[in-house]
N, C-alpha and C positions, 0 to 999 in steps of 0.2 A: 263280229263284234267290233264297235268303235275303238278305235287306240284311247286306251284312258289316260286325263292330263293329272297329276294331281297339284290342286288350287292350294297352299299354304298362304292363310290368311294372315297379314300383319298388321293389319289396323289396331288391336287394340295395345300394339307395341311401339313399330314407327311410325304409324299412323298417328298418335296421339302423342311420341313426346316432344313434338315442335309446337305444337298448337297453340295460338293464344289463349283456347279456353280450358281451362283446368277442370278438365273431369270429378266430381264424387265417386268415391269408391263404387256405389250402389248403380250407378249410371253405367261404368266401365261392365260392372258385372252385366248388366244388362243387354250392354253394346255384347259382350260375349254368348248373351244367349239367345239374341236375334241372329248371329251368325250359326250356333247351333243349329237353330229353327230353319236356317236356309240352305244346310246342308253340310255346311264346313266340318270338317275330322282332323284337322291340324291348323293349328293356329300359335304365334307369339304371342302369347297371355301377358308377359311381363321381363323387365327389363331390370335385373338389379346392379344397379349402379349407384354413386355417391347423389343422394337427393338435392343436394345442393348444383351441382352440375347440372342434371335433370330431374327439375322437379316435378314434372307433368308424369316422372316414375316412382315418387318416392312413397306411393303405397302399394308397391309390386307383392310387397306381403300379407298385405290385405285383402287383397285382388286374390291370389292364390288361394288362400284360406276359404273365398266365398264363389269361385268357380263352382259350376254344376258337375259332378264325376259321376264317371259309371257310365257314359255316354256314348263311350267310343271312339271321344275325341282326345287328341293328344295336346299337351299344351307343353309348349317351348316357351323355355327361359332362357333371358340372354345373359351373359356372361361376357366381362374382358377382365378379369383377374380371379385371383384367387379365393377372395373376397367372395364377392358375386357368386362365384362357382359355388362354394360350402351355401351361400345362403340358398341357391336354386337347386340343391340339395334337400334342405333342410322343408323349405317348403313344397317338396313334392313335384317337383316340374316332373313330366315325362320324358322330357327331351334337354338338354344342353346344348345351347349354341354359343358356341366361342369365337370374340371375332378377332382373326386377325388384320394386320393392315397394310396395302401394299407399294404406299409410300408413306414416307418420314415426315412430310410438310404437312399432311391430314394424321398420321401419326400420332406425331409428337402435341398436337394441340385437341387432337379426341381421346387419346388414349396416356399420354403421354409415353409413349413406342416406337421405336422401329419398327419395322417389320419382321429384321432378326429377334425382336426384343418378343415381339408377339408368338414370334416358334419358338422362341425359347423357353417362356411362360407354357407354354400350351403343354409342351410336351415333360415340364416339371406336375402338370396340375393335373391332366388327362387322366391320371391312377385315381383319383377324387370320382369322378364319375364313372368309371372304371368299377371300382369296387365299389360301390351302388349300384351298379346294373342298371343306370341310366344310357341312355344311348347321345354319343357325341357327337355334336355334326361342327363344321366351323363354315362361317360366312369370314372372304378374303374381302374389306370394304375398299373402296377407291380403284375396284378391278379394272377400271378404262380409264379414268383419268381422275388427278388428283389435283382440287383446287387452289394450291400454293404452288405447286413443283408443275402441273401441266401432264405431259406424256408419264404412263407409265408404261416399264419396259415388261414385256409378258415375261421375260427370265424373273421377276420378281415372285409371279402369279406360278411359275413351275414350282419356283422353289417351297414357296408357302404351302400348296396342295402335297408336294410330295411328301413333306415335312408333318404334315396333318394327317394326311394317310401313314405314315410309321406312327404318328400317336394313338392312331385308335378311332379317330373320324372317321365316321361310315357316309357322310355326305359333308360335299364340299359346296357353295354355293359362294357365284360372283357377283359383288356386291358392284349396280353402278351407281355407286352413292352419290354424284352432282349429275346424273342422267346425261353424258356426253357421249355413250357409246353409240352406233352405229350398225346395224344388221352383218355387215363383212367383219369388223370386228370381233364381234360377237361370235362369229363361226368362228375364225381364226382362233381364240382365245381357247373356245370350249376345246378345240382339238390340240391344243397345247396341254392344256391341264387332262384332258384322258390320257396324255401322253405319260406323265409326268405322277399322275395319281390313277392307275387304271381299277384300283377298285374299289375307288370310293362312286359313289352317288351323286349324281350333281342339280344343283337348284340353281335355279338365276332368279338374281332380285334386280327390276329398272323403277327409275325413277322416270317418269315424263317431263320432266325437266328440259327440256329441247324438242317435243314433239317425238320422240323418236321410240320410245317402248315399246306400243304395240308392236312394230315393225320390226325389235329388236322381239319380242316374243313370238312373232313367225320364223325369226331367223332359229333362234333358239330350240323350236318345235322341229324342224327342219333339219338342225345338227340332231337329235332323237333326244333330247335332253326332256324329260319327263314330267319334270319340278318346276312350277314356278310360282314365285312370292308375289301378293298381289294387296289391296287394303283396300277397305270396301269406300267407297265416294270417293277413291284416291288422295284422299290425306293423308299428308306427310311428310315427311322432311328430316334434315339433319342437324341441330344445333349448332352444330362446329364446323358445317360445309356451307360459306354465302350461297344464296339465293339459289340452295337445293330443296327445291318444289316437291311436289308430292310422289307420291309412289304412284306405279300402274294402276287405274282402277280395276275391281276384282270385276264389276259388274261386265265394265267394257273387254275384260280378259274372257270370260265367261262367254259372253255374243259372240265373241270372232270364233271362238274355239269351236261351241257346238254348231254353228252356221256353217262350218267346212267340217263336221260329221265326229268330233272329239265326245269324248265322255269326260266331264267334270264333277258331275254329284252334286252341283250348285245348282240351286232351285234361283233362275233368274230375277223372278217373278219377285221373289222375297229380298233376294240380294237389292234390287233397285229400293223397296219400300224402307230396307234398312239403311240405306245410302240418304235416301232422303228424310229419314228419321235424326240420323246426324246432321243433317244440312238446319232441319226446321227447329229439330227438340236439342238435341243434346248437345252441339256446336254452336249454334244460331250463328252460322254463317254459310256462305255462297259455299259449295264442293267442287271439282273439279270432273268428277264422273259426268262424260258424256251420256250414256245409258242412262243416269237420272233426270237430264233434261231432255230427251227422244225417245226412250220407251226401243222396248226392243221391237221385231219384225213386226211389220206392218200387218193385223190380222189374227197376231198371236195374241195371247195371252199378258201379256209384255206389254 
């Protein structure tokens, strides 16, 4: 049997709240059930944060409310307070993502936190999801590098996973929110945080931001890391990180993976017509998915 990868889709979460175009509730849902139709089983449905900060999020409870259920699929809600957390409560998320942050200088201007400030909150708030029988996971953002401050130091990255794992996080997930890591990096880093958090779950989130994802998603598959965060057309971005470009595309995650023999569940074929479904209808703008403009194997179906 193939090693199965599993695809965590982010599109209609980071994928969408950079974007110049401001989605309808009714469109988002839709963007959601095109990814159903293509295979997806986890996805970031919604982001509750202050509207005002991100407005391309401020109908995360609308969203929620008119999701498709009963499908199989789990939908993660993001969370950086307390706030957030009760309301992706309230509306049903299956999953809780909490993020902390692992420099001060993308910190203090995304979240307004340190790092210590984000273990500190997590593990006052973690009993809220806790006692809902939601299941916790925390994404650590600026895991390779932080666009004010530059290097971060991996002791930042032990300390936040270990600290995540005594809360109650069953997966941990490194965020390279301005897309500066590196495949050696990346191995390095993952066997710092197993070290450090040995039994939580790990996920990686790249941005393509420097050409370098894909390559950091072989590195990834390579340390045996399972999880990976991907956004279909690769759109995306971080409001509060300059010129952090789009996420991994899912489509172009999807080709490399099953071309060298992986199991994804993602129905290619559909992921690309959904990629360009955002580029022509629901964006009307250029995407950055290679696999949208080259079509997959030459032959295939694609």
């Amino acid at each position: 049997m193939p090693r199965p990868i599993e695809i965590v889709e982010v599109g209609p979460r980071d994928g969408l709240q950079n974007d110049p175009t401001l989605l309808e509730t009714s469109v988002k849902v839709e963007f959601i059930e095109r990814l159903i139709a293509a295979g997806v089983k986890r996805m970031e449905a919604a982001s509750f944060v202050h509207p005002k900060l991100v407005p391309a999020m401020a109908d995360s409870d609308a969203v929620m409310q008119s999701v498709p259920r009963n499908k199989g699929v789990t939908y993660i809600g993001l969370a950086l307070n307390e706030r957030g957390l009760r309301r992706a409560i309230d509306e049903q998320c299956d999953e809780i993502n909490f993020v902390m942050v692992a420099s001060a200088g993308f910190g203090l201007k995304n979240q307004n936190a340190t790092p210590e400030d984000t273990a500190d909150l997590l593990e006052r708030i973690a009993i809220l999801a806790h006692d809902a029988g939601i299941p916790l996971s925390a994404t650590i953002s600026v895991a390779f590098g932080d666009p004010f401050e530059g290097e971060v130091p991996v002791e930042n990255l032990t300390m936040l996973a270990a600290r995540a794992q005594a809360a109650g996080a069953c997966e941990i997930a490194l965020g390279d929110t301005i897309g500066v890591a590196n495949p050696w990096d990346v191995t390095a880093r993952i066997a710092a945080v197993r070290d450090a958090a040995p039994k939580a779950r790990l996920r990686m989130h790249f941005h393509n931001t420097r050409n370098t994802a894909l390559a950091n998603v072989y590195a990834a598959i390579e340390a045996g890391v399972d999880v990976i965060d991907a956004s279909a057309g690769g759109i995306g971005g971080c409001p509060f990180a300059p010129k952090a470009t789009g996420n991994v595309a899912t489509e172009d995650v999807v080709y490399m993976l099953e071309r060298a023999g992986y199991a994804t569940g993602i129905d290619l074929d559909a992921m690309i017509k959904t990629a360009l479904w955002l580029e022509e209808t629901a964006l009307k703008h250029p995407i950055q998915s290679m696999l949208a403009k080259a079509g997959g194997f030459p032959g295939s179906n694609t």
